[in-house]
Z-matrix of the N, CA and C atoms (Angstrom, degrees):
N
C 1 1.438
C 2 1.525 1 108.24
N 3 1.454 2 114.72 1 139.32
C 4 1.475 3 110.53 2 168.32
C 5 1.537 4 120.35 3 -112.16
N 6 0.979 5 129.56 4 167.39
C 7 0.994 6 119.81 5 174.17
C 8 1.669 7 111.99 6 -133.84
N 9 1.268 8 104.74 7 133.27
C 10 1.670 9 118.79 8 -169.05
C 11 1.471 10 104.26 9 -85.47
N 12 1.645 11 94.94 10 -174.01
C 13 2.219 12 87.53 11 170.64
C 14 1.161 13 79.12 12 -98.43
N 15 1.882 14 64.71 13 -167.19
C 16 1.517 15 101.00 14 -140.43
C 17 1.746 16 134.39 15 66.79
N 18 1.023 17 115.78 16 176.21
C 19 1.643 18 113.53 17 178.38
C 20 1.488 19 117.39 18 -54.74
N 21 1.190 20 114.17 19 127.71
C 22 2.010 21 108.46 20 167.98
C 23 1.654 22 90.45 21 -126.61
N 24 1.237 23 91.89 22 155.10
C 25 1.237 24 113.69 23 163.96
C 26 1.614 25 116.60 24 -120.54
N 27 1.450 26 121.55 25 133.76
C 28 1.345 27 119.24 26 -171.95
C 29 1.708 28 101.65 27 -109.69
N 30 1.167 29 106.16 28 117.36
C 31 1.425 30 107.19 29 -174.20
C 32 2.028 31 113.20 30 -99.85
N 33 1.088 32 123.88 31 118.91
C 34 1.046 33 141.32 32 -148.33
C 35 1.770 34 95.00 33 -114.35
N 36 0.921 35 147.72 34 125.67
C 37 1.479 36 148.72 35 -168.16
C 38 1.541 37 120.44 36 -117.33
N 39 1.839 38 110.94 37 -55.65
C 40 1.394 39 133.06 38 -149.87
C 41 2.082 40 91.42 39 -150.17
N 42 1.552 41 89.02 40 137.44
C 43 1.952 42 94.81 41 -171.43
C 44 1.479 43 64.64 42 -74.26
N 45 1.241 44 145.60 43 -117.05
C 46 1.441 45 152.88 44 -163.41
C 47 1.575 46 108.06 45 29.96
N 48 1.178 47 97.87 46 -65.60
C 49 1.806 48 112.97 47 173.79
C 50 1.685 49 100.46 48 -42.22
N 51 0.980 50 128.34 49 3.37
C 52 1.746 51 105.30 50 -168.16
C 53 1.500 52 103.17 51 -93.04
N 54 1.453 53 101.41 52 -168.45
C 55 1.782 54 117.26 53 -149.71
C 56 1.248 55 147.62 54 74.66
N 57 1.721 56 93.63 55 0.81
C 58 1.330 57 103.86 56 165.36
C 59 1.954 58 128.20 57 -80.83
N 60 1.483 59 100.29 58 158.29
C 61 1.391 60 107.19 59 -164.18
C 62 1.475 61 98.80 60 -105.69
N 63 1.749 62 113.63 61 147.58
C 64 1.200 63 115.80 62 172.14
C 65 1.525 64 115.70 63 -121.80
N 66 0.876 65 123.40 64 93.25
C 67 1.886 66 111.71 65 159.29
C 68 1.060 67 100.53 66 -93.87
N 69 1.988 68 88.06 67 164.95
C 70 1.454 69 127.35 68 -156.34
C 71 0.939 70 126.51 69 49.22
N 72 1.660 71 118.75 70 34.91
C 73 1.806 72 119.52 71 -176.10
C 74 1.466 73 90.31 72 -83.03
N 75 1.316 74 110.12 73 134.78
C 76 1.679 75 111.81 74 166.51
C 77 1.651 76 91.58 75 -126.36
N 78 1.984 77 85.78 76 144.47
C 79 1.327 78 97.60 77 -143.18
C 80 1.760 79 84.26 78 -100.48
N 81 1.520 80 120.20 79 35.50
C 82 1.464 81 117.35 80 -179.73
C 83 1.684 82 95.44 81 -110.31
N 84 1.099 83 115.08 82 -30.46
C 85 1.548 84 123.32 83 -159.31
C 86 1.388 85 103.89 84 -112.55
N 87 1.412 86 133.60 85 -36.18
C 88 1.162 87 111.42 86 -130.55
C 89 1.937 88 91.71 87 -121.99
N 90 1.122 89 114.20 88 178.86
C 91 1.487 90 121.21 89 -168.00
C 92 1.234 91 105.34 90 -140.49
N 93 1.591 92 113.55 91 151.03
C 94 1.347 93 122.42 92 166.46
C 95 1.459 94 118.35 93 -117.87
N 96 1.311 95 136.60 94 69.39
C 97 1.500 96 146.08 95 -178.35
C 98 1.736 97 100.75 96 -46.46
N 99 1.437 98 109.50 97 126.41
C 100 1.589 99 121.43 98 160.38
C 101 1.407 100 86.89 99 -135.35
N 102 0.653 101 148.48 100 140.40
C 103 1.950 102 152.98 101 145.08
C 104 1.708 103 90.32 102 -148.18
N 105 1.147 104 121.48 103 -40.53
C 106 1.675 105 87.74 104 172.81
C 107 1.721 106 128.93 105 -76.91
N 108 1.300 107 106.65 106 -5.12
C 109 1.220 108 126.38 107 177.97
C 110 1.713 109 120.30 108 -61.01
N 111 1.597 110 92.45 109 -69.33
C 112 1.449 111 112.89 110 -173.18
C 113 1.245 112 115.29 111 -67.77
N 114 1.272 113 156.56 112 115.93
C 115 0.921 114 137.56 113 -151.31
C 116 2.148 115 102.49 114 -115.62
N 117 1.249 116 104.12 115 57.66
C 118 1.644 117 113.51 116 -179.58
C 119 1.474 118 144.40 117 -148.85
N 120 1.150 119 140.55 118 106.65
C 121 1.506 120 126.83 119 -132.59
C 122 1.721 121 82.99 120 -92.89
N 123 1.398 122 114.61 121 13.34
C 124 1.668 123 88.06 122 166.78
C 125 1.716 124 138.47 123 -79.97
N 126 1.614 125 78.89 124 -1.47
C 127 1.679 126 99.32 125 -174.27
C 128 1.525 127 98.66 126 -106.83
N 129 1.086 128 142.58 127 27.85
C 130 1.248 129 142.30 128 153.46
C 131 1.327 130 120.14 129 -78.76
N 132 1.160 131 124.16 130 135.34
C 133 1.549 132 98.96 131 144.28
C 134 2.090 133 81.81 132 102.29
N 135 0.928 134 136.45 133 92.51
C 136 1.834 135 109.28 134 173.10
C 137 1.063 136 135.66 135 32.41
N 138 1.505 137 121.55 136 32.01
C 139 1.550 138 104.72 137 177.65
C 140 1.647 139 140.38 138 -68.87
N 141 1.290 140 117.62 139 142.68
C 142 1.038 141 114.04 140 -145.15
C 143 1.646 142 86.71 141 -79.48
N 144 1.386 143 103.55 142 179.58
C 145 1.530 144 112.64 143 -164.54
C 146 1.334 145 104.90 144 -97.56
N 147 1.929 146 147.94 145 -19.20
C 148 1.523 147 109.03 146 155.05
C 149 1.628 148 113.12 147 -59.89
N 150 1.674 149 116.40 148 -18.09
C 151 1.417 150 95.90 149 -178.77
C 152 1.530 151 132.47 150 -79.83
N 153 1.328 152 100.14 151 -26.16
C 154 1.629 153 136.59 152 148.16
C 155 1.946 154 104.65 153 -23.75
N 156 1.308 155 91.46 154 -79.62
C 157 1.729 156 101.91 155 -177.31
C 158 1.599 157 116.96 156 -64.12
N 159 1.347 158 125.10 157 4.71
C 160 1.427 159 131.00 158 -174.48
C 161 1.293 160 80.61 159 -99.06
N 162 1.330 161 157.49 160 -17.25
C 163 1.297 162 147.50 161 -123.84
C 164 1.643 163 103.14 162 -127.88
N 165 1.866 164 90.97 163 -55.31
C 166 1.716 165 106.27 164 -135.38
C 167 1.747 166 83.83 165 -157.52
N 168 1.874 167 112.01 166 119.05
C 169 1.143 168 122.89 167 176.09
C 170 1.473 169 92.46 168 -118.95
N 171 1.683 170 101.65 169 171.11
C 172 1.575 171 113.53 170 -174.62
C 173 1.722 172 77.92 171 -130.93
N 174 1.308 173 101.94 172 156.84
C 175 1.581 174 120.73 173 176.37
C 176 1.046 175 102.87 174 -157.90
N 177 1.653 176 120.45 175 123.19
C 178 1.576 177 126.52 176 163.39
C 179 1.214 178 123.13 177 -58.89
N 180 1.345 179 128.01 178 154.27
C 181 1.879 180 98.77 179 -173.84
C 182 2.002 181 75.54 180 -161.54
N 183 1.647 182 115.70 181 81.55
C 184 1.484 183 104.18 182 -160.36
C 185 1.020 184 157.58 183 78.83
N 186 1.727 185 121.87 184 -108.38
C 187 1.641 186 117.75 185 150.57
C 188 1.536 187 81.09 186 -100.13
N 189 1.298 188 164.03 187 11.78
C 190 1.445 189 127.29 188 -155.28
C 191 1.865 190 91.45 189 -128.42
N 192 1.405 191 97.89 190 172.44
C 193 1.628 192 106.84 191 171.24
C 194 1.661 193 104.69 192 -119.40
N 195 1.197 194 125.85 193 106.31
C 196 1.117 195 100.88 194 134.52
C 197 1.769 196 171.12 195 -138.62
N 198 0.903 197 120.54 196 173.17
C 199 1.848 198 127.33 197 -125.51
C 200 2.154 199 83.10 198 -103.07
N 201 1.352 200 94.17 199 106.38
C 202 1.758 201 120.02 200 159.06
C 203 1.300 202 108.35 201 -77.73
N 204 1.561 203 97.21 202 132.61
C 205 1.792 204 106.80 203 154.48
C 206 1.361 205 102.02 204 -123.90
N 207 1.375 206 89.33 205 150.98
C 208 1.759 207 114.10 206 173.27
C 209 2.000 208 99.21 207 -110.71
N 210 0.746 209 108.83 208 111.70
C 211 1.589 210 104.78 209 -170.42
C 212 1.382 211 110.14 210 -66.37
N 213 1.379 212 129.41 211 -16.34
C 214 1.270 213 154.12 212 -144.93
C 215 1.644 214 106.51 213 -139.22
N 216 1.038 215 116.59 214 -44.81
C 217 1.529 216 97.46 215 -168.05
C 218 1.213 217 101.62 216 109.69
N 219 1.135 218 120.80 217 -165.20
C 220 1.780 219 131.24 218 163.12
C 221 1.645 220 101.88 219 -99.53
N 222 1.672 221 116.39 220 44.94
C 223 1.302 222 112.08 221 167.25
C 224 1.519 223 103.29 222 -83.46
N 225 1.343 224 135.31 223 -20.23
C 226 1.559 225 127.26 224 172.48
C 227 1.154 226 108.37 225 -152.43
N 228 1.537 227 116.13 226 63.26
C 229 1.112 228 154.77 227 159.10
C 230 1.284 229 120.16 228 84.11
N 231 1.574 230 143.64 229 -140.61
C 232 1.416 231 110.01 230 -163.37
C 233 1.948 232 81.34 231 -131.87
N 234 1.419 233 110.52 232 118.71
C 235 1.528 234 130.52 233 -179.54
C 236 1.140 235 134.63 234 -116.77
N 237 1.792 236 114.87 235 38.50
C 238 1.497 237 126.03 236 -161.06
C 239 1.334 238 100.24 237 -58.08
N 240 1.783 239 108.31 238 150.93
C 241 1.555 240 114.08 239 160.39
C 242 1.453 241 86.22 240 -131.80
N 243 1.562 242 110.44 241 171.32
C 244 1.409 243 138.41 242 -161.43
C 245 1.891 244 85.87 243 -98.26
N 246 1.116 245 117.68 244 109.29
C 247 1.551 246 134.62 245 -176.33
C 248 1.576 247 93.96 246 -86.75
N 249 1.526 248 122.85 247 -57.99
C 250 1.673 249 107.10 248 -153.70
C 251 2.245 250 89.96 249 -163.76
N 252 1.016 251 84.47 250 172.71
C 253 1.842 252 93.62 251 -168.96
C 254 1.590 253 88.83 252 -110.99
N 255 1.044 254 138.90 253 136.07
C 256 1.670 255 128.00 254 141.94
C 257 1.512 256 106.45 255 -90.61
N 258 1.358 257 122.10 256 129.90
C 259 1.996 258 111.46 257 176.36
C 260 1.482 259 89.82 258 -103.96
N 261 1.490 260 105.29 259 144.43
C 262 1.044 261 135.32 260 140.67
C 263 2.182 262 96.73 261 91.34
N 264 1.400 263 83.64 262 32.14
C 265 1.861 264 97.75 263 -173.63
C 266 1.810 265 100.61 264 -109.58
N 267 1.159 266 128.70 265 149.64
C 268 1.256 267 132.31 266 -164.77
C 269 1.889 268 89.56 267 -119.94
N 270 1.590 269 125.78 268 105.47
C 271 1.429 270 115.50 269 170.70
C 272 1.597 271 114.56 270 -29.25
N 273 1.207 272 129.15 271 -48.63
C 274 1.066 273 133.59 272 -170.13
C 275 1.757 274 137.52 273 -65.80
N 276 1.607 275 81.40 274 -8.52
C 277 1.501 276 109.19 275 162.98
C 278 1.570 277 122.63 276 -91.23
N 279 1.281 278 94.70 277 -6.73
C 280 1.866 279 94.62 278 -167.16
C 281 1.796 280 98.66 279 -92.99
N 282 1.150 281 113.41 280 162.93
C 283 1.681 282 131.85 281 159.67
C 284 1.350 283 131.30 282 -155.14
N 285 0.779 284 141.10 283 154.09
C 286 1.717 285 153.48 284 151.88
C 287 1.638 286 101.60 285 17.73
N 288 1.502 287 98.04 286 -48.92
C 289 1.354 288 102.13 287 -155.99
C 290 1.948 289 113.92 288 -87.37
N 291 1.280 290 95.19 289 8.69
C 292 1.382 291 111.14 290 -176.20
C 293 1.715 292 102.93 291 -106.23
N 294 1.410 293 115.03 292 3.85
C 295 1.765 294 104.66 293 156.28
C 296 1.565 295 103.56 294 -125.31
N 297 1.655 296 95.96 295 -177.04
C 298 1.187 297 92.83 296 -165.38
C 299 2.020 298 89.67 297 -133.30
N 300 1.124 299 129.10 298 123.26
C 301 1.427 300 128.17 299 -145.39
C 302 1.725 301 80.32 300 -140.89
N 303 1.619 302 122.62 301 105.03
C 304 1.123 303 115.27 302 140.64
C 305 1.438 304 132.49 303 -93.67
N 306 1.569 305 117.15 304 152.99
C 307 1.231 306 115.44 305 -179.94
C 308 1.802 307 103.12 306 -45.57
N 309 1.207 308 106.37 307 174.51
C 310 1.754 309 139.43 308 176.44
C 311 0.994 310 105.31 309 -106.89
């Protein structure tokens, strides 16, 4: 997947769907939507960031990041899979505010 200027939104549907790669995500503009993924209205709405990280890890992997879901949370224990690659993204640049999590 690439991503152009201006705002993109990366829409994420099914954990199954994962392994996909993203360039040109800029982490000022652009979004990563899972709300069909996660399956929890605790991440709606501001969630704070240990609840954030029960969810959704960042892992450096080089130049690239990549972005774990727990579909669950640590409701049956903690079961990250590798959802998507960002290239040329530094984990330490990403936050909360770079998905887009609607309520259920």
């Amino acid at each position: 997947m690439f991503g152009g200027s201006g705002r993109d939104i990366f829409v994420f549907r099914k954990l199954k769907d994962r392994g996909d790669r993203i360039e040109g995500f800029n982490v000022a503009d652009d979004y990563i939507e899972v709300s069909n993924i996660i399956s929890s209205s605790k991440l709606a709405n501001n969630p704070t960031l240990e609840t954030f990280n029960e969810f959704i890890q960042f892992t450096q992997a080089g130049s690239r990041t990549r972005i774990k879901i727990d579909a669950d949370g640590n409701a049956n224990g903690s079961n990250f899979s590798t959802l998507l690659t960002l290239d040329g993204i530094e984990s330490s640049t990403l936050s909360v505010s770079n998905f887009v999590i609607l309520p259920s």
